[in-house]
C-alpha positions as CSV (number, residue, x, y, z in Angstrom):
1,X,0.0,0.0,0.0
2,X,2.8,2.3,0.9
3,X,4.8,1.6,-2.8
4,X,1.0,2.4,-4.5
5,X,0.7,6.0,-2.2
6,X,4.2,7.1,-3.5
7,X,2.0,7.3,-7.3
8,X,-1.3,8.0,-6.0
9,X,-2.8,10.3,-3.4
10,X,-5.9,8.7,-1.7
11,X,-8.4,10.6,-0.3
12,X,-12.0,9.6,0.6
13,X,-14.1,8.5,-2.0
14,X,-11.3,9.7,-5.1
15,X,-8.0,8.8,-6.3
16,X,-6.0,11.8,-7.6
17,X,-3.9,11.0,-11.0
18,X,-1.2,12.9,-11.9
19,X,0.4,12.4,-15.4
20,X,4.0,13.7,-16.8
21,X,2.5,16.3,-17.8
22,X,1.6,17.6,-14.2
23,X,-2.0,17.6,-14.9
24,X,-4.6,16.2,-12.7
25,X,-7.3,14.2,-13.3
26,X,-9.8,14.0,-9.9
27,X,-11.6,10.7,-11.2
28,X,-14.1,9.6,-7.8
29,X,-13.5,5.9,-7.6
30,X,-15.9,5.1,-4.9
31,X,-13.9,2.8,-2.7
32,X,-17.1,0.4,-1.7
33,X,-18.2,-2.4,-4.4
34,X,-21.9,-2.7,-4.1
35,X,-24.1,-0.2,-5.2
36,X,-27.4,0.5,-3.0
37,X,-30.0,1.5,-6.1
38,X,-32.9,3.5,-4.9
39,X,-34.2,4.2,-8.4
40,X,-37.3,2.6,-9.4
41,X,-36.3,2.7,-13.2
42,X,-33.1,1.1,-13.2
43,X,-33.4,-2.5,-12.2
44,X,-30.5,-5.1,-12.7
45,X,-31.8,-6.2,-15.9
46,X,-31.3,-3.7,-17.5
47,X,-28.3,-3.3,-19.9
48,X,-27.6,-0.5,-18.1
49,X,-27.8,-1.2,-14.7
50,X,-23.7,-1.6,-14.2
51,X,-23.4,2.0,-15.9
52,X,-26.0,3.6,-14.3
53,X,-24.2,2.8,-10.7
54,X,-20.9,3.5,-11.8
55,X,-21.9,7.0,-13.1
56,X,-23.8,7.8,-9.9
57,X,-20.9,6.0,-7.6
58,X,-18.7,8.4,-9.2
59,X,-20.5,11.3,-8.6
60,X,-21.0,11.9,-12.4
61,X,-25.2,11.5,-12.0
62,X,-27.5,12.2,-9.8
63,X,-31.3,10.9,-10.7
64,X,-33.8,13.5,-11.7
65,X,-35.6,12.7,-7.8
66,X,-34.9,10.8,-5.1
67,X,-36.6,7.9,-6.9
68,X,-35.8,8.4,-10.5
69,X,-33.2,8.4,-12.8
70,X,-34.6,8.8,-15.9
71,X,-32.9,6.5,-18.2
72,X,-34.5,7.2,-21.3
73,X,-34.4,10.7,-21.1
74,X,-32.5,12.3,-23.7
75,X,-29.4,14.5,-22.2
76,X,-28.8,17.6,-22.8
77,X,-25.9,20.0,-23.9
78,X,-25.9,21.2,-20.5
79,X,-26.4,18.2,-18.5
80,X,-23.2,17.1,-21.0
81,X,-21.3,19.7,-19.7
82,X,-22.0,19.6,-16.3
83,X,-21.0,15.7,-16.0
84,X,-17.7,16.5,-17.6
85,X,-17.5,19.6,-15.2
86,X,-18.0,17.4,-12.4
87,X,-15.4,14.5,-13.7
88,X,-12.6,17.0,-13.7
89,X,-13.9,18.4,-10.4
90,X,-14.3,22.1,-11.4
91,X,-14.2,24.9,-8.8
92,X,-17.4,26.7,-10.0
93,X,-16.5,29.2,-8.0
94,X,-13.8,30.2,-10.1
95,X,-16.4,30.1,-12.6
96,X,-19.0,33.5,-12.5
97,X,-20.8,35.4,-14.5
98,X,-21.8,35.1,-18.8
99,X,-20.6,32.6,-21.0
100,X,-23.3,32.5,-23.6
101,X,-26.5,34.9,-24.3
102,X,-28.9,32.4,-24.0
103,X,-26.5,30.8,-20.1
104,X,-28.2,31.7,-17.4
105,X,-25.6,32.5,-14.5
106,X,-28.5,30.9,-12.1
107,X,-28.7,27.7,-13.4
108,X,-26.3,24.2,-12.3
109,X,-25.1,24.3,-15.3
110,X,-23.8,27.8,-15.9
111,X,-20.3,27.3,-14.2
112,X,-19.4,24.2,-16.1
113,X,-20.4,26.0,-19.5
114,X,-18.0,29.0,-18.8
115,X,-15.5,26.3,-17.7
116,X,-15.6,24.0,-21.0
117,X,-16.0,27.2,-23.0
118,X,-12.9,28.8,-21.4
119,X,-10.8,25.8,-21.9
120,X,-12.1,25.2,-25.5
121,X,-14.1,22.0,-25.2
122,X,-17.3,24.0,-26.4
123,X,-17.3,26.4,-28.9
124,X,-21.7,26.8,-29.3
125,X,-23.7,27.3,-31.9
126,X,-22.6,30.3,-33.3
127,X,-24.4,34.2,-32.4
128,X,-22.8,33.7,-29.2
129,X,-25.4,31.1,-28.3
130,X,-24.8,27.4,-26.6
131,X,-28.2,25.9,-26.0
132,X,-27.7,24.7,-23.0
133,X,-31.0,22.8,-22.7
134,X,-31.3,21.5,-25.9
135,X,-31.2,17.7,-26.6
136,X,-27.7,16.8,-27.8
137,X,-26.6,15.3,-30.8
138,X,-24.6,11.7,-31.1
139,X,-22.0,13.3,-33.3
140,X,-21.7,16.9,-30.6
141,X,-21.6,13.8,-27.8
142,X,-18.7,12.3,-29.9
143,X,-16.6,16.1,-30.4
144,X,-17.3,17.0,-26.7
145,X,-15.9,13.7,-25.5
146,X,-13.0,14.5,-27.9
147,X,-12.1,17.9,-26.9
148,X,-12.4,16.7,-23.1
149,X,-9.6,14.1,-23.8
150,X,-7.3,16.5,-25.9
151,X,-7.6,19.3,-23.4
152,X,-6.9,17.1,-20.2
153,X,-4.0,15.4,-22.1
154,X,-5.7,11.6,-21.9
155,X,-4.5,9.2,-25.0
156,X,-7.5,7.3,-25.9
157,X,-6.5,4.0,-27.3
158,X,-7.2,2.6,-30.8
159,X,-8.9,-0.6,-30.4
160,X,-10.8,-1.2,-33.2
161,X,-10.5,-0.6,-36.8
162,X,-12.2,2.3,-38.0
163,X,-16.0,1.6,-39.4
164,X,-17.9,3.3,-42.2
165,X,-20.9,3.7,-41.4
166,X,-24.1,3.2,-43.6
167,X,-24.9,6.7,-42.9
168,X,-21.8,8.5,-43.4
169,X,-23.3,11.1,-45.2
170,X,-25.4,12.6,-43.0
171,X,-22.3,13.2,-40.0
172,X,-21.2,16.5,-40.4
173,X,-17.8,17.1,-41.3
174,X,-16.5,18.7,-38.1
175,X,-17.6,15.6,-36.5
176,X,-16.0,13.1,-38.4
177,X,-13.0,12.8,-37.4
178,X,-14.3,12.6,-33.3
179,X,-16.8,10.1,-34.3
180,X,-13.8,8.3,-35.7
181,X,-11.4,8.5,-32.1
182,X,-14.5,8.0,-30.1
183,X,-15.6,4.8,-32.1
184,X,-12.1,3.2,-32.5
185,X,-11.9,3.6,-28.8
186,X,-14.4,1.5,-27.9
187,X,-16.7,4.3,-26.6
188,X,-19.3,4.6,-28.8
189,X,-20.9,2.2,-31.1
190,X,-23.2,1.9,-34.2
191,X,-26.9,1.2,-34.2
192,X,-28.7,-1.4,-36.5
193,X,-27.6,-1.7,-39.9
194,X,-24.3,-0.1,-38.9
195,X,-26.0,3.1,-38.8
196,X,-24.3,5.9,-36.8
197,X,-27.6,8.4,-36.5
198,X,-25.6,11.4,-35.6
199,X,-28.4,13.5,-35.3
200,X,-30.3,11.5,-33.3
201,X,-30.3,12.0,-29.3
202,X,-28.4,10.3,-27.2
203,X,-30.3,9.3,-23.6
204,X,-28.8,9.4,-20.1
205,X,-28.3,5.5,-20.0
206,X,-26.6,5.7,-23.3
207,X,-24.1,8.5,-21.8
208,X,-24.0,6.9,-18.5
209,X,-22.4,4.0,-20.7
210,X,-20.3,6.1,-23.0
211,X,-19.0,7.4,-19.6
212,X,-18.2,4.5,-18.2
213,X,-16.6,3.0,-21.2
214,X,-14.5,6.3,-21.5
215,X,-13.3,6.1,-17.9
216,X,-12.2,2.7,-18.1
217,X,-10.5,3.1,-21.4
C-alpha cells in the first residue's frame, strides 16, 4: 500500500492522477463495491444497470428525484457539460458570470459551461449562443468527448479498426474525425444496420455507458 501512495494520493471516496505532464485528473472511484439502487427505473436487468451505478458512484449523475433516474431521457448539452465539469472536479467558483446569451448564470449548469468554453471543449452554436437545454446530438456527444480528452491530455486507445458507417453522409464534417477517435476507442458504437444516427439523441443511459466505457479506457 505504501509503494501504491508514492504514485497515488488517496483521499475519501477519489483517487487523484497525476500524469507527466503535471495535470490532474480528480476521477471519484468510490472505494465500496456494491451499489445501494434507490431508483425505481433502473433494475439489474437492465443493460444498463452496471453504468448507471458506476456513473452515480462516481459522482457523475444524480437521478432526476430521489426515486428516479430517468434512463430514457435524452441528455442535454448542458447536462453534458455539467457531467464532464464534475469529472474534472471544477471549482465553480472560479467560474462566475456570462458565458453564452442564452446561459443563465442561475442555473447548475452555468459554471461548467464558462469552464468548458474557457478551456475550448465548447465552442456553441454560433451568435454567441450554446443551447444549453437542448437535446444533444450523437456526433456533438462524440466532439465534446474528444475535446475533453485533448484538453486534459488523456491518449485514448485505438482498439478497433475504423467503421464506415451506412450513414456517413449525414455526419457533419467537423464531426467526423471525433466520431472516428471515439468509435475506435471502444466508446461509442453503431446502431442497426451499422447506422451511426448522428443527429439523433443520445439518452442518459446511453451516456451513462459512453461514460463509463470512456473512464475505463
Amino acid at each position: 500500500f505504501e509503494k501504491i501512495r508514492d504514485i497515488y494520493e488517496v483521499r475519501t471516496k477519489s483517487v487523484m492522477f497525476t500524469t507527466s505532464h503535471l495535470s490532474k485528473y480528480a476521477i471519484a472511484y468510490d472505494l465500496v463495491a456494491a451499489w445501494t439502487n434507490i431508483f425505481g427505473d433502473v433494475v439489474e436487468t437492465d443493460w444498463f444497470y452496471g453504468d448507471v451505478a458506476y456513473a452515480v458512484q462516481h459522482g457523475l449523475f444524480s437521478g432526476t428525484s430521489d426515486t428516479i433516474f430517468a434512463p430514457q431521457m435524452s441528455m442535454t448539452r448542458g447536462m453534458l457539460v455539467t457531467v464532464l465539469g464534475r469529472l474534472a472536479e471544477v471549482d465553480t467558483a472560479k467560474y462566475s458570470g456570462a458565458s453564452f446569451s442564452d446561459v443563465n448564470t442561475s442555473m447548475y449548469y452555468a459554471p461548467y459551461i464558462k469552464w468548458a468554453a474557457e478551456l475550448g471543449i465548447i465552442n456553441g452554436i454560433g451568435s454567441n449562443m450554446f443551447a444549453p437545454d437542448t437535446v444533444i446530438s450523437r456526433q456533438d456527444l462524440c466532439v465534446i468527448l474528444d475535446r475533453y480528452a485533448k484538453k486534459m491530455d488523456i491518449d485514448l486507445p485505438k482498439e478497433n479498426e475504423l467503421l464506415i458507417f451506412t450513414d456517413e453522409d449525414d455526419i457533419s464534417d467537423y464531426a467526423k474525425e471525433a466520431i472516428g477517435t471515439i468509435q475506435r476507442a471502444g466508446i461509442v458504437n453503431g446502431k442497426d444496420n451499422n447506422a451511426f444516427d448522428p443527429k439523433g439523441s443520445a439518452t442518459r443511459a446511453e451516456v451513462s455507458a459512453m461514460l463509463h466505457r470512456f473512464l475505463e479506457k
